[in-house]
C-alpha positions as CSV (number, residue, x, y, z in Angstrom):
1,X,-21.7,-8.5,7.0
2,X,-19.7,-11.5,8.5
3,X,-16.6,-12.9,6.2
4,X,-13.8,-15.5,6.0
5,X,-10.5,-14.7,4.9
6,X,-7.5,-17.4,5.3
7,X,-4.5,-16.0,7.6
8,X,-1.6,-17.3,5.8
9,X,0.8,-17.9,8.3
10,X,-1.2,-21.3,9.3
11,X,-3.4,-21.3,6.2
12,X,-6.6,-21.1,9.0
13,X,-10.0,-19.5,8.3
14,X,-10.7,-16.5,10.2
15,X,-14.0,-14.3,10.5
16,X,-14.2,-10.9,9.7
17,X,-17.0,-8.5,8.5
18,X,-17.3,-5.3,6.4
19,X,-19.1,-2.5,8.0
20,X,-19.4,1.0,7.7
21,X,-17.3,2.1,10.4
22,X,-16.6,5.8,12.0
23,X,-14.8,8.6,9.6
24,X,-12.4,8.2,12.4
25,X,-11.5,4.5,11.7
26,X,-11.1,4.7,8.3
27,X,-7.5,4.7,6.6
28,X,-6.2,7.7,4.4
29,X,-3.1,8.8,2.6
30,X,-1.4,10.1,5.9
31,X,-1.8,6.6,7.0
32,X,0.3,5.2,3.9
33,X,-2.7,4.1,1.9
34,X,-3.4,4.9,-2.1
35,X,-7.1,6.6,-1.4
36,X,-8.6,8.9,1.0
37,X,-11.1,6.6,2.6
38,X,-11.9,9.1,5.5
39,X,-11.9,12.1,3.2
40,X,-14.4,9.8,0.9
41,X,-17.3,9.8,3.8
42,X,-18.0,13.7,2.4
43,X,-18.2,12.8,-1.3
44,X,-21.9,12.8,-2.0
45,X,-23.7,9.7,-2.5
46,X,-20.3,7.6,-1.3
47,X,-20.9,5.2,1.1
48,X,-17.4,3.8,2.4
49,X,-17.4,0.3,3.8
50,X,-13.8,-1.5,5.9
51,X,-13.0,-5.3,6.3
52,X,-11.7,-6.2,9.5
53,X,-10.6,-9.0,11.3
54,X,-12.5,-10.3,14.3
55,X,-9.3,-10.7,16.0
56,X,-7.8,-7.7,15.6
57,X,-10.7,-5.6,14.9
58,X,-8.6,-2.0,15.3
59,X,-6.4,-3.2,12.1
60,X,-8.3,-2.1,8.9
61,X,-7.2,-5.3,6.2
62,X,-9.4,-3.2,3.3
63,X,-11.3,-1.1,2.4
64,X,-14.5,-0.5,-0.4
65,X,-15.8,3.0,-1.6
66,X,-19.5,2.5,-3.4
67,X,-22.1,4.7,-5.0
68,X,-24.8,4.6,-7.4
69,X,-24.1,6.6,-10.1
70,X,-27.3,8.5,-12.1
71,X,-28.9,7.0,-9.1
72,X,-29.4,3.4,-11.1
73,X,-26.1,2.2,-11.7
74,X,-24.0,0.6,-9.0
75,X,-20.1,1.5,-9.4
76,X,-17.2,1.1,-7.3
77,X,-15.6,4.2,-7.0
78,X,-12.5,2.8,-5.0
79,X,-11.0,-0.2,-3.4
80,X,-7.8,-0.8,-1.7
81,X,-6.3,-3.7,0.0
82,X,-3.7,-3.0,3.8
83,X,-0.1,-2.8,2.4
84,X,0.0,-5.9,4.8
85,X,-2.0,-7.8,3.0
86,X,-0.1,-7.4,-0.5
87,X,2.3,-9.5,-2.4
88,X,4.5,-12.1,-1.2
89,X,4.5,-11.2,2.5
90,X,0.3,-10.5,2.8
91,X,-0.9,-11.6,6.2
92,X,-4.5,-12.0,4.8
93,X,-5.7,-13.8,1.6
94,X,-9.3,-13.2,0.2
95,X,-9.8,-9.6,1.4
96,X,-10.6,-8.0,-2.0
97,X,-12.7,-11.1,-2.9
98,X,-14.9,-10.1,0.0
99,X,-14.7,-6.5,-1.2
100,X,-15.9,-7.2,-4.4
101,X,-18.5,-10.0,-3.5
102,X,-19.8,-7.5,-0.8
103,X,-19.5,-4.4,-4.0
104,X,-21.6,-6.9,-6.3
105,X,-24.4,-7.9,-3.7
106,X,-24.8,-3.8,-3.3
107,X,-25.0,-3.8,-6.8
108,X,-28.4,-6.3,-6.2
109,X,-29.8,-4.8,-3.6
110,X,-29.5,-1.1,-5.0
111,X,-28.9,-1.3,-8.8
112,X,-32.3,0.0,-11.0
113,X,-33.6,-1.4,-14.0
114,X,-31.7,-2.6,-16.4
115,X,-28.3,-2.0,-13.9
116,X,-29.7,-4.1,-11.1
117,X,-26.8,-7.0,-10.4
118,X,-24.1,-5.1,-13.2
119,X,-20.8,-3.4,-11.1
120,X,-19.5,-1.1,-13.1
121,X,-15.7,0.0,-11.9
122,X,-12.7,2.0,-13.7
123,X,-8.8,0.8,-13.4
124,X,-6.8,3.8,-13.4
125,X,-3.2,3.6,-12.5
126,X,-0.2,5.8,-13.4
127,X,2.2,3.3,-14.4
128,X,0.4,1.9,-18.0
129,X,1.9,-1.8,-17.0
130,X,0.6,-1.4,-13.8
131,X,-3.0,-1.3,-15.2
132,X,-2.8,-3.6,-17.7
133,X,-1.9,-6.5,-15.0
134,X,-4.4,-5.0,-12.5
135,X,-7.2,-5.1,-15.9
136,X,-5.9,-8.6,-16.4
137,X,-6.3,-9.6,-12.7
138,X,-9.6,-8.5,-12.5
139,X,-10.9,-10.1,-15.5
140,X,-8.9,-13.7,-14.5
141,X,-9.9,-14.0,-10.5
142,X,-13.3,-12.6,-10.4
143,X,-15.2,-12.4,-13.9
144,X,-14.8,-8.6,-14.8
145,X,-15.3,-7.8,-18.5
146,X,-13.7,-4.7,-20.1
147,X,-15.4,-2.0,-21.2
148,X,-13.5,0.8,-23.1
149,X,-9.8,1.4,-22.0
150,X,-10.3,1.6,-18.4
151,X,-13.8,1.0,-17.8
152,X,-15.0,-3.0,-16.5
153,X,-18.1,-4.6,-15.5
154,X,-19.1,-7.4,-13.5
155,X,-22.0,-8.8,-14.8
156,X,-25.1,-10.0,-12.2
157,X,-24.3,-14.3,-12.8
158,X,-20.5,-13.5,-12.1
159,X,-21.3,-11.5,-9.2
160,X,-24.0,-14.2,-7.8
161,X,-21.2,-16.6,-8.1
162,X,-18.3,-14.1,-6.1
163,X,-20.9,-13.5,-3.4
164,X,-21.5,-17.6,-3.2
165,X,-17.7,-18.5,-2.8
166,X,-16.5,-15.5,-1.1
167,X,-19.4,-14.7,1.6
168,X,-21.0,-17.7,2.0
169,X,-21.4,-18.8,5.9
170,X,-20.3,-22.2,5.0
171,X,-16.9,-22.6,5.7
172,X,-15.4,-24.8,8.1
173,X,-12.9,-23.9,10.2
């Protein structure tokens, strides 16, 4: 799937798409990262999806873990963003947007019953503070509601509206 995220060096809209690329292209913890993304592709029923830029297409920017869990309930089992791309110094703005956008529109086309359009999701992190401005940030920037201490949904308007502003074709560059 083709995306825009804004470089912001020059504040310019650049393409990129999420794919599911090669085990052998995927980050891990030897390469710095929080999550075993390459180790994920063996997990049953986890299907592990990378953003890229089309200009430097090597360079994984992030990365999205999915699955349907009881095989009806979309949930995003992990997502992490490049070190690069995080706080004050991030080369990229809008790659988790995309991420989530491109989790909720699996949660469409694959979500069952009563689950179709809901992304469920956990925020687990070992410093308490940590999570709590992670839960807050979640719930703030793209819609998520808590459920229980750790547990958050997107519901299916919400995620309609992510997909809308975050992988809609229509930017201008």
């Amino acid at each position: 799937m083709n995306v825009k995220i804004i470089r912001i060096d020059d504040g310019k809209i650049v393409s990129g798409r999420i794919f599911r690329p090669p085990n052998n292209r995927l980050p891990s913890l030897t390469d710095g990262w929080r999550f075993n993304f390459r180790g994920n592709t063996k997990a049953e029923h986890l299907q592990t999806y990378a953003l890229v830029c089309n200009e430097t297409p090597d360079i994984v920017e992030g990365c999205l873990s999915f699955k349907m869990r009881r095989k009806v309930e979309p949930y995003m089992a992990y997502i992490e963003i490049a070190h690069h791309n995080q706080g004050s110094a991030k080369k990229y703005e809008n790659v988790a947007g995309c991420l989530i956008a491109f989790a909720c529109r699996l949660s469409i086309v694959h979500g069952k019953g009563a689950y179709k359009g809901w992304l469920a999701f956990d925020v687990m992190e070992q410093n308490k503070n940590n999570e709590i401005k992670l839960l807050a940030l979640y719930c703030v920037k793209y819609g998520a509601l808590r459920f229980g201490d750790t547990g958050m949904v997107i519901p299916p308007e919400t995620g309609e509206q992510l997909i809308l502003k975050f992988l809609n074709d229509d930017y201008e560059e």
